[in-house]
N, C-alpha and C positions, 0 to 999 in steps of 0.2 A: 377257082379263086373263091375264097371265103369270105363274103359280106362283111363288111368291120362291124356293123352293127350288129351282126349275129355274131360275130369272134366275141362281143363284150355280155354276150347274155349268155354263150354255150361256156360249161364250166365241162373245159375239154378231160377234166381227173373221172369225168364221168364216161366217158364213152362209150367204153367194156361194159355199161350199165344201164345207159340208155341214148336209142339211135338219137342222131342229131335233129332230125325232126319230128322226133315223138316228143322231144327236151325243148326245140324251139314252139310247138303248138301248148305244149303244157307253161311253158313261159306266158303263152298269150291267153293264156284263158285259166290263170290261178286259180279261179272261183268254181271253174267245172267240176260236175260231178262227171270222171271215168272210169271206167271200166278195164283193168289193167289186171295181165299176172305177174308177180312176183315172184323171180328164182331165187330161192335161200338156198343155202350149204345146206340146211335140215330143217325140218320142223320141228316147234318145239311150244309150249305153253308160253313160255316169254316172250319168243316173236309174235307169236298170236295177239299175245298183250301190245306189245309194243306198233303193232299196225293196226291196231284199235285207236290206242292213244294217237296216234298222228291224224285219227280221224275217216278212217276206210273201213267198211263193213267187209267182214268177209264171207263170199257167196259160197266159196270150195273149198277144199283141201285136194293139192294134186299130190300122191303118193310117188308115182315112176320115174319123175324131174321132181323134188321137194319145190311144190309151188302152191302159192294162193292166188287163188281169183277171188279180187279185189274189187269194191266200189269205193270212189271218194273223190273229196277234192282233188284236183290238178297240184298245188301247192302240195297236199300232202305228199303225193308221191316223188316230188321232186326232192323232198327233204328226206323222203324213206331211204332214197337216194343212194344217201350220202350213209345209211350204216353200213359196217364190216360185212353184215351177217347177209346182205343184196347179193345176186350175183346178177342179175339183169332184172329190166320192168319193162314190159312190153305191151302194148295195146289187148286187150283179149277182142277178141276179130272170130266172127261165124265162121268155120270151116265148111266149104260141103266137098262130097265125095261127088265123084265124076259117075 
């Protein structure tokens, strides 16, 4: 069952975009600076621009999944969110090999 008070902050059009609880912790902490990559359809000078303008530095460029590793506000990426050109935003998280 889904918390009503989270049904009125998850903006469920996003979901394909960002997990429910990466969307509910970025809800509560607008002002954070995180660490997220971003799946586009492609890279391109525009996007670059245009996740600048929302206010996130970008650390990478990933070629093999068109994606950026990203710093910025929480807020920001909630609202990067919402362009066409997103296909997901996910926590950027240390991998180790076993």
């Amino acid at each position: 069952m889904i918390d009503k008070q989270f049904s009125q902050v998850y903006d469920y059009s996003m979901q394909n975009k960002i997990s429910p609880e990466f969307w509910s912790w970025l809800h509560q902490h607008p002002d954070d600076a995180v660490a997220a990559i971003i799946r586009t359809k492609t890279l391109s000078p525009e996007i670059e621009l245009a996740v600048r303008d929302a206010g996130c530095n970008i650390r990478r460029r990933l070629q093999l999944l068109p994606s950026l590793a990203v710093e910025g506000p929480a807020h920001a990426l909630m609202a990067l969110a919402e362009e066409p050109w997103v296909q997901r935003i996910e926590p950027d998280q240390v991998l180790r090999a076993f």
